[in-house]
C-alpha positions in Angstrom: -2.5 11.3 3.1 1.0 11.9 3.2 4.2 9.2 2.6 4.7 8.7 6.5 0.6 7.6 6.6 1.1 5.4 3.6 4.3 3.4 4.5 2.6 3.1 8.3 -0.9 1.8 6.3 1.4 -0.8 4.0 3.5 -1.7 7.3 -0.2 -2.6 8.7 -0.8 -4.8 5.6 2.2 -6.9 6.7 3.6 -5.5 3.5 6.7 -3.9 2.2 6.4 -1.3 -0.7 8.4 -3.6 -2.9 5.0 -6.3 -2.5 2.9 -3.7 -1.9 3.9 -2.0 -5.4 4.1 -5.2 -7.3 0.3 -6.2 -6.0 -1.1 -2.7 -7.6 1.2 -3.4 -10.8 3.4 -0.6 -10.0 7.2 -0.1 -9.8 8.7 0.2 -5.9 10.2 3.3 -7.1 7.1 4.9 -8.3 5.9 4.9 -4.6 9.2 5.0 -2.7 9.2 8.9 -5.4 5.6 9.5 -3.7 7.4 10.7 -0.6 8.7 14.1 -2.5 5.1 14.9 -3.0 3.2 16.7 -0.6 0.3 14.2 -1.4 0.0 10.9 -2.2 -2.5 9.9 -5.4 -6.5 9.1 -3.4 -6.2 5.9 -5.0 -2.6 5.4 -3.8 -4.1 6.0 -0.7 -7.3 4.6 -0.6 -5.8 1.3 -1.9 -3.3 1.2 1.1 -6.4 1.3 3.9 -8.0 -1.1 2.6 -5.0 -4.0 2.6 -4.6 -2.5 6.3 -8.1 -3.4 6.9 -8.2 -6.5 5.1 -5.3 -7.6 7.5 -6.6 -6.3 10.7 -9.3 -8.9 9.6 -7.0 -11.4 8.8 -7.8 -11.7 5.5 -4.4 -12.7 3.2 -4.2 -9.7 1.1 -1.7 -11.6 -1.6 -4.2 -14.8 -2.0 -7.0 -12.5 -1.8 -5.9 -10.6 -4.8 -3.9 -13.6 -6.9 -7.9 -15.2 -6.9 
């Protein structure tokens, strides 16, 4: 998955990167720097289709994961 795919995954989450980073416990620069790499991390990735999924189902990704 590249950085476009990511940011249109987190966009489908109803997230920004700024929430999106702070529910994995990560800095928004650490993923906003993921676009210099040709790649982003599987479990960057893999994390990001699921919150797209879980709010395609309506499930609220932020209470979901403060439980």
């Amino acid at each position: 998955m590249d950085y476009k795919e990511l940011k249109l995954n987190i966009a489908r989450a109803g997230l920004t990167i700024k929430e999106f980073a702070k529910l994995i416990g990560s800095h928004p620069n650490s993923i906003t720097n993921l676009k210099q790499r040709e790649a982003v991390p599987k479990n960057i990735a893999i994390i990001s289709i699921l919150m797209a999924e879980l709010a395609r189902n309506k499930i609220d990704i932020k209470t979901l994961l403060k439980s």
